[in-house]
N, C-alpha and C positions, 0 to 999 in steps of 0.2 A: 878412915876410922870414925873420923866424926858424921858420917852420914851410917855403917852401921851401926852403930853403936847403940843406939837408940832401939833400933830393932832387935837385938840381940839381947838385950837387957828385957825386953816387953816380953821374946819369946822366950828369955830361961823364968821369967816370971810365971807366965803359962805351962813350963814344963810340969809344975805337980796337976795343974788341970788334965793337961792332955794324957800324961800318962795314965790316966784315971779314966779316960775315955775312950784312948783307940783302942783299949779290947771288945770292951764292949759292942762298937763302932764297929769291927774289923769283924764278930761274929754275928750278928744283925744284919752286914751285907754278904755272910757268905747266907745264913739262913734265908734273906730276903733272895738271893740267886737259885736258892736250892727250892724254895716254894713256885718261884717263875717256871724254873725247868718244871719241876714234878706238872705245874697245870697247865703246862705248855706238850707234855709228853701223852698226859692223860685226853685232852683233845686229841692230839692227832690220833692215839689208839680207836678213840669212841670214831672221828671218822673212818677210818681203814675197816670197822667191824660193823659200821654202815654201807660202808660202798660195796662191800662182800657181800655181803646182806642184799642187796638191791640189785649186786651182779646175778647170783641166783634167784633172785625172784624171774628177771628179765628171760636168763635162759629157760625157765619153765616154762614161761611165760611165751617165747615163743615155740620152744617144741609141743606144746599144747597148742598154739595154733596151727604149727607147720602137721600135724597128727590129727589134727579135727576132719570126722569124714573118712579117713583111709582107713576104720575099719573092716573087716573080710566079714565073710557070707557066717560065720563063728562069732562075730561080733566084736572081735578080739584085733587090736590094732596091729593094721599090716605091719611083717618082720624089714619089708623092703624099703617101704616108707619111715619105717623106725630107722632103721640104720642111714639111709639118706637125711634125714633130720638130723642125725646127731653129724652127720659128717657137717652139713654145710650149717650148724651150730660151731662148728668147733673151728671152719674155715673163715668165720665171721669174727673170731675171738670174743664167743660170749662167754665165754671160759677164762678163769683166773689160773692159776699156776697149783696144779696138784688136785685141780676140782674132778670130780667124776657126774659125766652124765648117764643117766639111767631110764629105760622107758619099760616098762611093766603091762603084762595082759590085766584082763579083767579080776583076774586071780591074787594080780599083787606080786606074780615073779618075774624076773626079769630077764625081758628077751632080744636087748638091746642096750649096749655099755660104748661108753667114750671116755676114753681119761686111764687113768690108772687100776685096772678092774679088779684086781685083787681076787679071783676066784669068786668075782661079783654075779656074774651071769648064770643064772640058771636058779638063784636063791630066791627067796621070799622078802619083798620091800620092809614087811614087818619083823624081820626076825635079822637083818639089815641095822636100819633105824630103830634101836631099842631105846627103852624108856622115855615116850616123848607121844602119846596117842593121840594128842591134840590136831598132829600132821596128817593123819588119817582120817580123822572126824572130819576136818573141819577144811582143809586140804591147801588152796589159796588164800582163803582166808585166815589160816593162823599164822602166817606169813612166813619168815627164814627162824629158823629156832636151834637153838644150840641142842645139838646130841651127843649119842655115845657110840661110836662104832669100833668095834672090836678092842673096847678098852680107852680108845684114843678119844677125845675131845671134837667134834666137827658142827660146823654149821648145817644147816639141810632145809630146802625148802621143796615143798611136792603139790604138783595139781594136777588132778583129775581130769582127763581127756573127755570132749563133750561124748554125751550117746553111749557114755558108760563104757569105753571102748579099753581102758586101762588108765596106766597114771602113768609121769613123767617127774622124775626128783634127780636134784643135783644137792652133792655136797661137796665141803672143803673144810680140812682139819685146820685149827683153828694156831697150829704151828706153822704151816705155812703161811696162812693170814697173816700173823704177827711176826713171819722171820725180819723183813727188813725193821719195824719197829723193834725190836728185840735189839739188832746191830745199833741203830739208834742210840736207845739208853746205854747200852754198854757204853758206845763213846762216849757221852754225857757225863754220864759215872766217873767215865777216865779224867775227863776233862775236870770236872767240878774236885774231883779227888789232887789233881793235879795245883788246879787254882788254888785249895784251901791248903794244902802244902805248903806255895811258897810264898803266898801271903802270914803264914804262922812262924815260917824261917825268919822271916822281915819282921816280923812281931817282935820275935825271940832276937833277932840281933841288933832291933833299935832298941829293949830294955837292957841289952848286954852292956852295950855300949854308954846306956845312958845311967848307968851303976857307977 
């Protein structure tokens, strides 16, 4: 008794301070946790919609070399050599999960598909990739660009085959891009939903108790 005693007096002396501070206290570090997560979720998303990004430039990037040359006596990129590119593109895993590769004549349609084709083959690149002309003008150089395909959100990036011989573009909708982030924040959500719960329980039963 005589060694708490001391203490126990200094802390009911504190008690009107601290009751006066751990709320405050208690929602400062859940806000302080909830800003860390939030700039700690929004990095990792901006890298995953860089590295998709950079994936599709690459596979262009080589099915425009693997296609340099192999066009026919029509000018128009060999169907053999297109289909062979996209195979040993897709056996190299320059492909992300739900991406489509596509290689196009001089026309813009397309005569060679990898991936999920969707009734892709035989259509128009431009009528394909809508609202987005930048990829046609400007081709490798306007780099990986967010589009619109059939309603749905996708990345897409397209280059021009040397000697005019057609073009080669790959896309990935931007749902599969972000499914494992997406799982991510959910747990996060959970968690953080979780933590400020039973930190407010504890709130709420040390002012119970201290009534």
């Amino acid at each position: 008794r005589i060694l708490a005693e001391p203490a126990y007096q200094r802390l009911l002396a504190l008690e009107p301070v601290l009751r006066r501070i751990i709320p405050g206290l208690t929602i400062f570090f859940l806000l302080v946790v909830a800003a860390a997560r939030v700039m700690s979720l929004t990095t990792a998303r901006d890298e995953i919609e860089t590295s998709a990004a950079l994936t599709l430039n690459l596979a262009t990037a080589q099915l425009a070399s693997e296609l340099s040359g192999t066009n026919t006596s029509k000018g128009s990129v060999d169907l053999v050599a297109a289909d062979a590119a996209l195979q040993l593109a897709d056996s190299l895993g320059s492909t992300q999960a739900e991406s489509v590769l596509m290689v196009a004549d001089p026309a813009l349609k397309v005569i060679a598909v990898r991936g999920r084709t969707g009734g892709l083959l035989g259509k128009n690149l431009e009528a394909i990739i809508t609202d987005n002309q930048p990829l046609f003008l400007f081709g490798a150089k306007a780099g990986t660009m967010p589009v619109t395909i059939n309603g749905t959100p996708h990345l897409a990036a397209l280059r021009f085959i040397a000697g005019s011989a057609g073009a080669v573009a790959a896309i990935q909708s931007t749902d599969a891009i972000f499914a494992d982030w997406r799982k991510t924040v959910s747990l996060n959500v959970t968690l953080f939903v979780l933590t400020s719960g039973l930190l407010l329980v504890v709130l709420y039963a040390y002012f119970s108790q201290s009534i």
